[in-house]
C-alpha positions in Angstrom: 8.4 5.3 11.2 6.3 8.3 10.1 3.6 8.6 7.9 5.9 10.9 5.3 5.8 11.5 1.3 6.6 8.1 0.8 3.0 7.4 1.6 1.5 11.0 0.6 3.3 13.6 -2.4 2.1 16.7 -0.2 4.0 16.4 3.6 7.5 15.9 2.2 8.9 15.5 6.0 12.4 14.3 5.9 13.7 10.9 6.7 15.6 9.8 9.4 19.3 11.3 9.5 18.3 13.8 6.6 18.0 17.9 7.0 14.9 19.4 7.9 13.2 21.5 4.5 13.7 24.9 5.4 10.5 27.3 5.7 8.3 23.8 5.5 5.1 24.4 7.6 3.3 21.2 8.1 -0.5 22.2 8.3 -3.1 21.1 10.8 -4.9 18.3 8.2 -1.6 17.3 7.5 -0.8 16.3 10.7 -4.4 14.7 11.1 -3.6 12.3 8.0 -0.6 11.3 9.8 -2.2 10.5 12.6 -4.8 8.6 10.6 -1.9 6.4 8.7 -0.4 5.4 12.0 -3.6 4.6 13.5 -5.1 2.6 10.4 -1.7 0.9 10.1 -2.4 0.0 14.0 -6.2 -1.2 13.6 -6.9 -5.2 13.1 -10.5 -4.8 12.5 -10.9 -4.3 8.7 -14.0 -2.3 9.0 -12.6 0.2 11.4 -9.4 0.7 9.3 -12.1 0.9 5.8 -13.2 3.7 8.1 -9.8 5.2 8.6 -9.0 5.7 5.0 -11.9 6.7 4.1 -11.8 8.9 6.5 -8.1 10.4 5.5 -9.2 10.1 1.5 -12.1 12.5 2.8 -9.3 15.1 3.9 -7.6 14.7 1.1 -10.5 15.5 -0.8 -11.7 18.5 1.1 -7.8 19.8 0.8 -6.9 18.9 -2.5 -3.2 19.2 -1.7 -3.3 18.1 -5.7 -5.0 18.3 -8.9 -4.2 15.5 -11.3 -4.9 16.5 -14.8 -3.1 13.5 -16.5 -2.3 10.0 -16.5 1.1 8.6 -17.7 0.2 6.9 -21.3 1.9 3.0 -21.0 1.0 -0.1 -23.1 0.9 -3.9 -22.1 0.9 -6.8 -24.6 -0.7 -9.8 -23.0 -1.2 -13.2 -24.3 -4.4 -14.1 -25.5 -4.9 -17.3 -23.6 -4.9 -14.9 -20.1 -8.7 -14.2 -18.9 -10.0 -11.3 -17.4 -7.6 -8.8 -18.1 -9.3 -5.4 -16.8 -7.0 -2.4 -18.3 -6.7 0.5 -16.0 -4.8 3.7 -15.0 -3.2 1.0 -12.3 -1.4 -0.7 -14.9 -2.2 -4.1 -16.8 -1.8 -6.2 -14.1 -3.4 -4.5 -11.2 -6.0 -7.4 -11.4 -3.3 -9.8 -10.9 -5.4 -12.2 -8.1 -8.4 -12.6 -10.5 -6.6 -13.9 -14.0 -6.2 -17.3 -15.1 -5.0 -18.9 -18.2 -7.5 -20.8 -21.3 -6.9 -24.2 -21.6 -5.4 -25.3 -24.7 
């Protein structure tokens, strides 16, 4: 396993078996994300690992490997009996844990 584009859109490192990109240069805070994937993955204590991420979301930050200037536009029709719908760019049922159903 390696922390690879699956997890982040900007170190595009090939999988297992595959070529290597030609002329790719994997940069120092690249790397350092990695590093910080494996060892959050790796870290039991949930307030350590918080720390991890955060710590990676800082670099990514800092770096801006990307610049998101739009959200894809999608539509959910939901009963009206479900509670505590939230919409958000995560899609309808990002929520999913916290809604419940109106009794009849």
């Amino acid at each position: 396993w390696n922390p690879d584009g699956g997890l982040h859109m900007f170190n595009q490192a090939p999988q297992a078996g595959q070529e290597p990109i030609k002329g790719r240069i994997v940069t120092n805070w690249e790397n350092e994300i990695g590093q910080l994937y494996i060892k959050g993955a790796q870290e039991l204590d949930e307030a350590k690992r918080r720390e991890i991420y955060v710590e990676a979301q800082r670099i990514v930050q800092d770096q801006l490997p990307f610049i998101y200037l739009i959200n894809q536009y999608s539509m959910a029709a939901i009963r009206n009996k479900v509670q505590n719908i939230q919409y958000s760019p995560l899609g309808a049922l990002w929520n999913v844990y916290e809604l419940s159903l109106a009794e009849e």
